[in-house]
C-alpha positions in Angstrom: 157.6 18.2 78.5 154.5 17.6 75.9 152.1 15.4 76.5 152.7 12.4 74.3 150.0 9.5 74.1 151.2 5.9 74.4 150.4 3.5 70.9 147.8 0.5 71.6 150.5 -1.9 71.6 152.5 0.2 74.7 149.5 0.8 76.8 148.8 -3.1 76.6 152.4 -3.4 77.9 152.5 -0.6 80.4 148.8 -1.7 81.8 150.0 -5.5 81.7 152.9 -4.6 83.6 151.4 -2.7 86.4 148.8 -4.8 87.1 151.6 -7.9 87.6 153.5 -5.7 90.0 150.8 -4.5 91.9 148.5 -7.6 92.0 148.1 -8.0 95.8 146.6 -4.0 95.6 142.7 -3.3 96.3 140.1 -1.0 97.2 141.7 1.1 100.2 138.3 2.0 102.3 137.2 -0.5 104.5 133.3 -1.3 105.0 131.5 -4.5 104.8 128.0 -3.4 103.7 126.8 -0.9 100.5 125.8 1.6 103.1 128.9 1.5 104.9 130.8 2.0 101.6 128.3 4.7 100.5 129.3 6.4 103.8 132.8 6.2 103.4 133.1 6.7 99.9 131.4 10.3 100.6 133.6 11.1 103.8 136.7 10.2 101.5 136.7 13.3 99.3 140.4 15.2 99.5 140.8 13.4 102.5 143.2 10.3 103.2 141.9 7.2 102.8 144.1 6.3 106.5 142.1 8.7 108.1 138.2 8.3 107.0 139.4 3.7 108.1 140.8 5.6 111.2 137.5 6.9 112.1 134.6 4.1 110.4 134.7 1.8 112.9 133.1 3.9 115.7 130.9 5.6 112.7 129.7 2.3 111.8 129.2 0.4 115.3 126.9 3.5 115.7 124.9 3.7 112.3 124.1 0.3 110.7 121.3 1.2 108.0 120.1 3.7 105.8 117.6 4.5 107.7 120.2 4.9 110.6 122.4 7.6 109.0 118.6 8.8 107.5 117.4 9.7 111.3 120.7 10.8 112.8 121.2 14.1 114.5 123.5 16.1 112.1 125.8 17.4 115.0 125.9 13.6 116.6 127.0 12.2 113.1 129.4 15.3 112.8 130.8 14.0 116.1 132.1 11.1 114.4 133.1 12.4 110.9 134.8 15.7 111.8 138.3 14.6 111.2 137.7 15.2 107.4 138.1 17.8 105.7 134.8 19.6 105.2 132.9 17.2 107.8 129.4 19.2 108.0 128.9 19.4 104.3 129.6 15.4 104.0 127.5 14.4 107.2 124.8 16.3 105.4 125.0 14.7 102.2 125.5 11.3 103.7 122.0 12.2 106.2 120.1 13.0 103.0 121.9 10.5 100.8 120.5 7.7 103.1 117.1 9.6 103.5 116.6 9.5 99.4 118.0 5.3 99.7 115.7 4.6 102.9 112.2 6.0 101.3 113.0 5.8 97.4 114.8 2.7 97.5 113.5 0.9 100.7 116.6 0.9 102.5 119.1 -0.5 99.5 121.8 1.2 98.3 121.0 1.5 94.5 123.0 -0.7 92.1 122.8 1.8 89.1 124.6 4.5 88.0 121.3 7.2 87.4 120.4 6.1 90.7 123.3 6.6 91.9 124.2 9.7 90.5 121.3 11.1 92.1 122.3 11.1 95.8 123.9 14.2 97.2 127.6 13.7 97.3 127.8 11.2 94.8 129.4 11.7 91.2 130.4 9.2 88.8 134.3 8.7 90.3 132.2 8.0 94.2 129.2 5.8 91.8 131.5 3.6 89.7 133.2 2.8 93.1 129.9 1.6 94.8 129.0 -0.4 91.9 132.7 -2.4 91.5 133.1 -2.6 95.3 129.6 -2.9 96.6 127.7 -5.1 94.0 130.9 -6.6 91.7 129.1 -4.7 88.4 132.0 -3.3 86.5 130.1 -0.1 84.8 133.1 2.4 84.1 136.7 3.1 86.0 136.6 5.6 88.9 138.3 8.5 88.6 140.4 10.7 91.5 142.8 12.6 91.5 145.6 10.2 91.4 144.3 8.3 88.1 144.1 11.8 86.4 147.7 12.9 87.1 149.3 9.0 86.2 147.1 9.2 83.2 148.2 12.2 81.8 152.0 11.1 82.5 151.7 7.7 81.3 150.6 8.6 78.4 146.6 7.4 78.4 144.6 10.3 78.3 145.6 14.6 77.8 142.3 15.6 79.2 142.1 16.6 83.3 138.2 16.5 82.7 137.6 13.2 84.8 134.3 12.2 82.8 136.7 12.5 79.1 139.4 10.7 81.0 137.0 8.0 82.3 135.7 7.6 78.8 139.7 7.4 77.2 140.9 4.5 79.5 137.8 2.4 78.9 138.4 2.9 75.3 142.3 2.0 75.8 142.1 -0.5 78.6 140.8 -4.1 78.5 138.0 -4.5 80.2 139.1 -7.6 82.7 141.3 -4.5 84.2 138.6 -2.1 85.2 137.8 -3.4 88.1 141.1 -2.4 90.1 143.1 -0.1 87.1 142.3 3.1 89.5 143.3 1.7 92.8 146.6 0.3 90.9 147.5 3.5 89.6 147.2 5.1 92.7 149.7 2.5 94.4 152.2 3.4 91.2 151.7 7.2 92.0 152.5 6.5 95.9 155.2 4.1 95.5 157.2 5.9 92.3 155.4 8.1 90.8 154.2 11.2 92.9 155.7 14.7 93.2 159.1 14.1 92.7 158.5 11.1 90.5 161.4 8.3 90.7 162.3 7.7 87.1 164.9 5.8 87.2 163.9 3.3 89.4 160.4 3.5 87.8 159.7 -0.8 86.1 157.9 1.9 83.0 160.6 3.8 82.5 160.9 2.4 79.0 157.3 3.2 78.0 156.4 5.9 80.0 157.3 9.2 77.4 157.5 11.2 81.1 160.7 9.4 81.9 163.1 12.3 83.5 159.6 14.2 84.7 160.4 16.6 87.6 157.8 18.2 90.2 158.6 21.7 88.3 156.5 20.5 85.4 
């Protein structure tokens, strides 16, 4: 089926009617500090977000700062990130990460995007997430995997080129639902709308122009 792009006024309605049935739904990684995030955020990469809270507790009890994650041994940090998937790269990138944030930034995870952008294992998707999690500053709409495969079916962007996509919603989507459009469309994807998407039982199925989508696609 051909990709067919939702009009202004159905992406109103569609985002509208998402938002109201998944209003309780929120960032999924737990941490309580910008480092922690950081951290997390980085381990989280292909890998479920169940498993990288599974694991952060003992991570963080043990690393506390920057400067923490900044000194640590690479095979002690491994210790306590290798259930995800490709654990020594992503120690590595959070060790020099936190080394850039301890002596470039004294300590603080940065609150801009350049800065952000900067740090080994950090892209725009990981960066946008800092800064609406971390610091409340709504800069852009992260982008996984998840928000490019719901916005290509909905109807709200063509492109799989994250950046173009990113650029697409924030042109179609108010602003006052930035802050939580990704983390919503992932629920949507989970509950209805994943491989084998549920159609019929799907509250768009009226807007969405992928109504009747099957995983053969």
């Amino acid at each position: 089926m051909a990709y067919k792009e939702l009009t202004e006024t159905e992406v109103k309605k569609a985002i509208g009617m998402l938002e109201s049935h998944y209003k309780d739904v929120h960032y999924y990684l737990n941490f309580t500090t910008p480092v922690e995030l950081l951290a997390a955020a980085i381990l989280s990469a292909q890998t479920r977000d169940t498993t990288v809270n599974a694991l952060t507790p003992k991570l963080f009890a043990r690393y506390k700062t920057a400067k923490d994650y900044a000194n640590a041994k690479p095979e002690e940090l491994l210790a306590y990130v290798k259930g995800v998937f490709y654990a020594k790269n992503k120690a590595a990138n959070i060790i020099k990460a936190c080394r850039i944030i301890d002596e470039k930034y004294n300590g603080k995870v940065p609150d801009k995007m350049e800065a952000l952008i900067e740090l080994p294992g950090i892209g725009r998707k990981t960066a946008n997430t800092i800064l609406l999690n971390a610091y409340g500053i709504v800069n852009g709409i992260p982008v996984d995997t998840w928000v490019i495969k719901l916005a290509y079916r909905i109807g709200l962007s063509e492109s799989k080129n994250p950046d173009i996509i990113e650029k697409e919603l924030e042109r179609k989507i108010e602003k006052k639902y930035w802050k939580n459009i990704s983390y919503v469309l992932k629920e949507h994807g989970k509950q209805v709308c994943g491989n084998v998407p549920k159609c019929s039982a799907c509250f768009l199925k009226d807007i969405c122009p992928k109504n009747g989508v099957t995983k053969s696609e």
